[in-house]
N, C-alpha and C positions, 0 to 999 in steps of 0.2 A: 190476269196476274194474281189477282187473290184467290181465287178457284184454284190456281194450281198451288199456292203456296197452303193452304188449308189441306190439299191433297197431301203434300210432301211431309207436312206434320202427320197429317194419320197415321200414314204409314210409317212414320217415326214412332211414333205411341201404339202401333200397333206390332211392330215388329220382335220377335222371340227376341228373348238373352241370348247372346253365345254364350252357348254350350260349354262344357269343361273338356276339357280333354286331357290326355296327360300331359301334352306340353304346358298347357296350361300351368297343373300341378310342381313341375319342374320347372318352371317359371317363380313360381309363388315360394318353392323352397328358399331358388338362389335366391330371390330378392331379400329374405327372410338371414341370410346364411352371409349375405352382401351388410346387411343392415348393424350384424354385429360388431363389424371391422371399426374397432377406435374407443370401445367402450369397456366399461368391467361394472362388477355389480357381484350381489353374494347370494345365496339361496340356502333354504334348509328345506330336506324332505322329511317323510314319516313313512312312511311303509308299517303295515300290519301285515303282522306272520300267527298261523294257527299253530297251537291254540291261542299262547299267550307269551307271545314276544314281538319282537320288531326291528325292521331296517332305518335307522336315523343316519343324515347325512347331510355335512357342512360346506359348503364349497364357496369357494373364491374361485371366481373366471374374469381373465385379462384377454384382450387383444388388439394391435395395433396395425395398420398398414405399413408394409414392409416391401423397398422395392416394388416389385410387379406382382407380388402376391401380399401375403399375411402372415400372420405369428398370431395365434391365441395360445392360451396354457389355463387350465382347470386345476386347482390343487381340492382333493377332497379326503375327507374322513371318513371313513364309515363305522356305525358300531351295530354289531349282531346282536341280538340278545335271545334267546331261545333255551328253555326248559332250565330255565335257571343260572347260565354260562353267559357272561357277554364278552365278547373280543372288539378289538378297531383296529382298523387299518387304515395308511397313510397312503395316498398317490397321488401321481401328478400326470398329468395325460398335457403331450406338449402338440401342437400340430403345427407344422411349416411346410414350405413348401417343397423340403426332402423328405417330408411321411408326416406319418402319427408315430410318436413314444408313449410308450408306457411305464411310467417310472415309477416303480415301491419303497416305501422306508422300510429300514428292518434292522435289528439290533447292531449291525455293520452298517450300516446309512444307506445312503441308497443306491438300487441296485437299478438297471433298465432289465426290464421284463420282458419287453416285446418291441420291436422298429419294423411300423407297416408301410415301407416304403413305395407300394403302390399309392396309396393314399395322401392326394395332394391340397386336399380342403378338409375344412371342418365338417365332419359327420354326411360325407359325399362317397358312396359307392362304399360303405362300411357292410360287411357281410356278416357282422355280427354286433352282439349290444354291447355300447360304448357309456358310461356317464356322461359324454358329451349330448346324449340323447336327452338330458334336461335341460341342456342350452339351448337345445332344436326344440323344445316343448310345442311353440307355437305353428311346426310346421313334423312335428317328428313323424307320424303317420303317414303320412303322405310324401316325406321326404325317403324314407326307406324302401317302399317298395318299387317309387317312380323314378328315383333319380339315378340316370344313366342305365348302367349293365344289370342294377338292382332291379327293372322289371323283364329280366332276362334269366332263365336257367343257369347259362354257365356263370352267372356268376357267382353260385355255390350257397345263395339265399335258400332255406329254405323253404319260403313258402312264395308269392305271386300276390300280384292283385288287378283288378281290370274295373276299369269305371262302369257299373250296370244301369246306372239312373241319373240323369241329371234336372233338378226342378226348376233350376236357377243359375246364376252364376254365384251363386252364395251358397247353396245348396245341392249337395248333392251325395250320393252312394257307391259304395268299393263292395265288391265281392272278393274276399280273399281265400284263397286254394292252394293246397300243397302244391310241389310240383311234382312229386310223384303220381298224381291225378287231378290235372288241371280242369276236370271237368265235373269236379266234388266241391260244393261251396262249405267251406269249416268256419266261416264267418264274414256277416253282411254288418257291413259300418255303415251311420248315416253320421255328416258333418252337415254341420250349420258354420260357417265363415263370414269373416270381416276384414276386410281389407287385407284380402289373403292371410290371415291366419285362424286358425283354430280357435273359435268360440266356445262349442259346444260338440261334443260328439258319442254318439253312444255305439253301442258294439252288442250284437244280439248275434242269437244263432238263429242258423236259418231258419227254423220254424217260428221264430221272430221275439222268442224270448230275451228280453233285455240282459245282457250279462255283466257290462260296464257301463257306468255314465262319468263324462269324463268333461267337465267346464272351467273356463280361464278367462280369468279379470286380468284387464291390463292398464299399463301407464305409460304415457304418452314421453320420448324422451326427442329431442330434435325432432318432431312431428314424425316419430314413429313410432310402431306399437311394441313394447316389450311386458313380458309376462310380470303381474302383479300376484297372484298367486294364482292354486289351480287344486281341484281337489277331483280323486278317483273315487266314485261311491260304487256298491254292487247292489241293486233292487232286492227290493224283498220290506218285511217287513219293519226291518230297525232301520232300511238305509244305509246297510254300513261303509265307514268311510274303509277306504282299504290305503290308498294316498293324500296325502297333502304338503303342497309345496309352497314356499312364499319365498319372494326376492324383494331383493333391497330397491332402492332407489337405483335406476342404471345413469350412471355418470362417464363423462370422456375420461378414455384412458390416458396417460401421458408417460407409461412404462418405455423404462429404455431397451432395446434389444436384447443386452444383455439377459433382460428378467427371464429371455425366454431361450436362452442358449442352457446345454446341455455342462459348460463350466459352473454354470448355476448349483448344479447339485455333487459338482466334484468327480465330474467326468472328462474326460477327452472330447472334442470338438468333432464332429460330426469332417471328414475331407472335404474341401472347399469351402466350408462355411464357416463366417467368422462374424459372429455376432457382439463382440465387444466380452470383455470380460468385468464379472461384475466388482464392486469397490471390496476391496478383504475390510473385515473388519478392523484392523490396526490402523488404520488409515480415515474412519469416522473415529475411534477414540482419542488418535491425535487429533484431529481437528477439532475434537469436543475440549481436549485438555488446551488448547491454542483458546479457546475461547473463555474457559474460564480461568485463562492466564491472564487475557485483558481486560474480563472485569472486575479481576483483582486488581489490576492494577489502575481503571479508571476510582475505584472507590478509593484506594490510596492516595492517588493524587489531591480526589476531592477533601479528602481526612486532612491533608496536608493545608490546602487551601483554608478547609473549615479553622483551624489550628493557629493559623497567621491570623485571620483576621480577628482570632479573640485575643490577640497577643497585644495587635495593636490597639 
């Protein structure tokens, strides 16, 4: 009996990790993609542009369970700044479970830009670069070229990727390839992972030069991992940083539907859906003006009070 049970360890302590696979990976996103559902939190990037300017950028993301799906909404700012010029621009990227919006402010308010009504989750089967790809930070990699039709040609991605190495179940390598010659490596990634998400990851060309180094500290929110910050560096001799992103503390959301309806921004309601429409403003000034009618009139009363008794 102990002979065998001594045996049955060994070959516990001796036995390979499972391997990664892409299910795997697609596993690790939605958990990652699952975990957001009910939170909000704020983030700023930095982007450096040659020579001497830069992409900065402010965002607020909500999202709450909704029915049998979800509601998130990203509002961001961004400001350009290059060769002397800086602009900003205002959006709001909405996703429910009838698409992704794209919504711009502009000197008439705002306009919708674009409704990807194929698109029924947060940054899931996206064919092109979204800002929402910095709420995915912890999985964005690996959630693009694996998730669903995204490691498929027709789905009009430009490029592929295929698992070449795996050292570990924490560790491992992507070879990514256009798809106009799937059999040309244009760049080899190594990740290093924790608890399915992205730790650390570098990006080299095939002849194995380093061309990105890409690391993420994180914070623990309902024993789960969200992004504390994360900085893009390029090797070489300064190191230089090329990204940096930091986020707030992640707290539970407690946004009403409405936050995330399309009357929010002074548009028409999407057919069939009706997410509550949000409070007009005349209607918090009356209740502000309600409230300082009755502590003008509690302090009154007291004055009155005050008043009798020095009489008597």
């Amino acid at each position: 009996m102990q002979m065998s049970w001594l045996l049955l360890l060994s070959l516990q302590l001796g036995a390979p990790e499972q391997a990664v696979t892409e299910d795997t990976l697609r596993e690790w996103s939605q958990n990652y993609r699952d975990s957001l559902v009910g939170t909000q939190f704020t983030f700023t990037t930095q982007e450096g542009l040659e020579p001497d300017g830069f992409i900065a950028r402010q965002g607020t993301y909500a999202s709450i369970p909704y029915k049998d799906g979800s509601l998130h909404r990203l509002d961001i700012t961004k400001t350009f700044s290059a060769d002397g010029l800086t602009t900003t621009t205002t959006q709001t990227l909405l996703q429910r479970p009838d698409g992704c919006y794209e919504i711009f402010q502009n000197n008439n308010g705002w306009v919708l830009e674009k409704h990807h009504s194929q698109l029924k989750e947060i940054y899931k089967e996206y064919g092109f670069r979204s800002d929402f790809m910095f709420i995915m930070m912890p999985v964005v990699r690996i959630a693009s070229p694996f998730d669903e039709s995204l490691s498929r040609e027709r789905s009009g991605f430009s490029w592929g990727s295929r698992i070449s190495l795996t050292k570990s179940k924490n560790e491992f390598q992507t070879s990514e390839f256009p798809w106009t010659n799937p059999k040309q490596v244009s760049v080899v990634s190594n990740y290093w992972l924790e608890d399915g998400c992205i730790k650390k990851l570098v990006i080299a060309k095939p002849d194995g030069t380093e061309a990105k180094i890409q690391e993420i500290n994180y914070q623990l929110f309902n024993n789960r991992k969200y992004p504390r910050d994360s900085t893009i560096r390029v090797p070489g001799d300064d190191q230089r940083l090329s990204l940096v992103a930091e986020f707030s503390d992640v707290t539970a959301c407690t946004k009403a539907p409405s936050y995330f309806s399309l009357t929010q921004f002074g548009m028409p309601e999407a057919e069939g859906i009706d997410l509550g429409r949000p409070t007009p403003v005349w209607v918090w000034l009356l209740a502000a003006a309600g409230g300082l009618m009755l502590l003008a009139l509690l302090f009154r009363t007291l004055q009155q009070r005050a008043l009798r008794k020095e009489s008597t």
